[in-house]
N, C-alpha and C positions, 0 to 999 in steps of 0.2 A: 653748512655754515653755522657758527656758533654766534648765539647772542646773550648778553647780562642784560637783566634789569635788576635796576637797584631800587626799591622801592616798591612796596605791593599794596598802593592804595588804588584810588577808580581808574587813574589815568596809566602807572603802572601792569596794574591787573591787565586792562586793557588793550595794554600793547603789546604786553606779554604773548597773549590769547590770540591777538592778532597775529603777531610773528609765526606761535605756534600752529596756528591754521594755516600758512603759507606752508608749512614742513620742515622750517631751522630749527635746530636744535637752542633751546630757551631755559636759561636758568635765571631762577628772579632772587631777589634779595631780601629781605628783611628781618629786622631786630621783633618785633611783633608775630608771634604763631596765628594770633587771631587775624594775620593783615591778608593771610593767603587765603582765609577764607572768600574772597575779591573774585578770585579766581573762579571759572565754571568749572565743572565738573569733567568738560570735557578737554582740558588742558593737558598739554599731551608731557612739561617740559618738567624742567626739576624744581624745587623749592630749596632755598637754603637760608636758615633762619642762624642770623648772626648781625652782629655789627661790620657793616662794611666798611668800617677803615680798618678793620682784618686783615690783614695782607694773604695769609694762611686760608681765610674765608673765601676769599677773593680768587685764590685761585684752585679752590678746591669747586667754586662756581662756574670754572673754566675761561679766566679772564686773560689766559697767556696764550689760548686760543680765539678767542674772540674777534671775531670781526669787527662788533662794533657794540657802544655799550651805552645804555639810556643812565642815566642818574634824574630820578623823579621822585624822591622821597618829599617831605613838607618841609624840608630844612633847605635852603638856600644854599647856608655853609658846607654842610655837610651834601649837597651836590656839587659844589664846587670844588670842593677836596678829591673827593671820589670821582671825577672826571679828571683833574688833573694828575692824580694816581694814574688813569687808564692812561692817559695820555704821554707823561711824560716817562712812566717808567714799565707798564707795560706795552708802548708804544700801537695802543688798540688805535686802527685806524679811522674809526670814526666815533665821536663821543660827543651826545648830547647832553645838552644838563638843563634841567625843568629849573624855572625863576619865579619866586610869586612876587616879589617885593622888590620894584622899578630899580628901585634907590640900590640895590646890590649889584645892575647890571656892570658897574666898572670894576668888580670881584673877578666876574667871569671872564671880561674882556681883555684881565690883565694875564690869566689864565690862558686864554686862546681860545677858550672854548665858544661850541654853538651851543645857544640857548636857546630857549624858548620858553616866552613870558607869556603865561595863560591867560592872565590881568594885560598886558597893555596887548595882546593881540584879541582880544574879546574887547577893550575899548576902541581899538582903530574900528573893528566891522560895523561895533555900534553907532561909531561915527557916524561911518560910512552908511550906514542904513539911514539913520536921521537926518543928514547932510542932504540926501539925495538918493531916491530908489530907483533909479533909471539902468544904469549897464550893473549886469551881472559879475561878482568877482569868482573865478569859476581857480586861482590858485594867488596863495598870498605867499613870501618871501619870508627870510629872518621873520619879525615880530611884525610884520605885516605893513613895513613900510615901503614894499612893493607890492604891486599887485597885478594879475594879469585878465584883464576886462572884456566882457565877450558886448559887442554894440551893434545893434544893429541898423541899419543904414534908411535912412527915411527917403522920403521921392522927392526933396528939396536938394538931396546930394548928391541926386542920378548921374552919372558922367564926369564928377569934379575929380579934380587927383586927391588920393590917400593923405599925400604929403600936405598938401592944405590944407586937410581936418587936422593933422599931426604938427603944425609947424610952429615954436615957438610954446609948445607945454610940455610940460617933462611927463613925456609918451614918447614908445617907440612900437611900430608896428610890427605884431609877431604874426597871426596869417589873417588869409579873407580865405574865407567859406562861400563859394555859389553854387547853386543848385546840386548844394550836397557832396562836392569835391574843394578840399583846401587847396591853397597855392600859396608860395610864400610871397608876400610882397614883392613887387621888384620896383625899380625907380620908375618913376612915371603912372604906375597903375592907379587906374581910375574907376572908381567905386557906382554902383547901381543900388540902384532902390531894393533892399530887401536882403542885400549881402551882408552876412554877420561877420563883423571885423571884431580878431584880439589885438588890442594892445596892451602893452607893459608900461604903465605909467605909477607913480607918485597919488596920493590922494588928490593934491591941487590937480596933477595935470588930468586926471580924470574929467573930475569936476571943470576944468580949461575947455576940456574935450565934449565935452557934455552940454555945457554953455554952449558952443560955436552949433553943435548939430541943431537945436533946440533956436537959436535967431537964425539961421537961414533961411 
C-alpha cells in the first residue's frame, strides 16, 4: 500500500516513520531539503522535495496510487488545498489534513475533509485533565469531542444496572471488563465492584458520569 505525506516537519516526519516501520510504501513531501532532515535514519520511504500544489510532483510521489494521504505541512491553506486535490481529483480514498488555527476549521469542512487540530485537541485533554482526573480517556474521536473512557466501578455500584450509571448523560456504553474477559453490554446488565466499564461519552456526559459514581 502506498501512502503521501505532505509535509516533513515533527508530526510529518513522524508519521512518515511510523507508516514506514509498518512496511507501506511512504513518500513524504516537501518544499524545504533541510525539513527531511526530521527524518531517522532509519526510514525506509522516498523523499521528494517540491511544492506540492505540483501536480507533476504529486504524482511522481505516487498520489494516483495512494491509498491514502496526510497533508501536515504549517500552512492551513496549503493543507487544505492539497487534500482537496487528493480528494477530488485523485479521488485518494482517505485524506487527512493537519489544522493549527480553530478559526480555518469551516475551510476544511467546506472541503470534506478530516482534520485534525493539534491546538483544540490538546485543549480538550487539557480540560479534561483540569476539569476532573478520575476515568481514563484511553481513544479520543475528530478533535476530541468524543471520547471513549475506561471507569472503574466502586462497591457503592455492586449490583445496580449499567443503564442507571448511563441514563440521561451523553454516554453510551461500549464494553465491561470482569475478571479479565470483556462482554459487550447487553440490556439489563448489572455492574460489580471493581468491573472496568468503557463508555463513549461527550466531555459533559463524562463529567454526568463521574458525578453520579462519586454521590452514591
Amino acid at each position: 500500500m502506498t501512502y503521501v505525506v505532505v509535509g516533513c516537519g515533527r508530526v510529518g516526519a513522524e508519521l512518515a516513520d511510523r507508516l514506514s516501520q509498518r512496511g507501506y510504501t511512504v513518500s513524504v513531501i516537501d518544499q524545504e531539503p533541510a525539513a527531511f532532515m526530521n527524518l531517522p535514519p532509519s526510514f525506509k520511504g522516498r523523499t521528494v522535495e517540491g511544492e506540492a500544489l505540483d501536480r507533476h510532483l504529486l504524482e511522481r510521489a505516487g498520489i494516483r496510487e495512494a491509498q491514502a494521504l496526510a497533508a501536515v505541512t504549517d500552512s492551513d491553506a496549503l493543507n487544505a488545498v492539497v487534500g482537496h486535490v487528493a480528494k477530488r481529483i485523485y479521488k485518494v480514498a482517505h485524506v487527512v489534513a493537519g489544522s493549527y488555527d480553530p478559526k480555518r476549521r469551516p475551510m476544511f469542512e467546506a472541503f470534506g475533509l478530516q482534520i485534525v487540530s493539534a491546538g483544540t485537541w490538546g485543549a480538550q485533554r487539557i480540560e479534561e485533565l483540569m476539569l476532573h482526573g478520575g476515568p481514563q480517556v484511553v481513544y479520543e474521536a475528530g478533535n476530541g469531542e468524543i471520547g471513549v473512557y475506561e471507569l472503574k466501578i466502586p462497591s457503592t455500584w455492586e449490583g445496580r444496572p449499567l443503564e442507571e450509571l448511563l441514563a440521561g448523560t451523553q454516554s453510551l456504553p461500549v464494553a465491561v471488563t470482569r475478571a479479565g474477559r470483556a462482554v459487550l453490554p447487553e440490556a439489563g446488565i448489572q455492574v460489580r465492584e471493581g468491573d472496568v466499564v468503557h463508555v463513549s461519552a461527550t466531555l459533559d456526559g463524562i463529567q454526568a458520569v463521574e458525578a453520579r459514581l462519586s454521590e452514591a
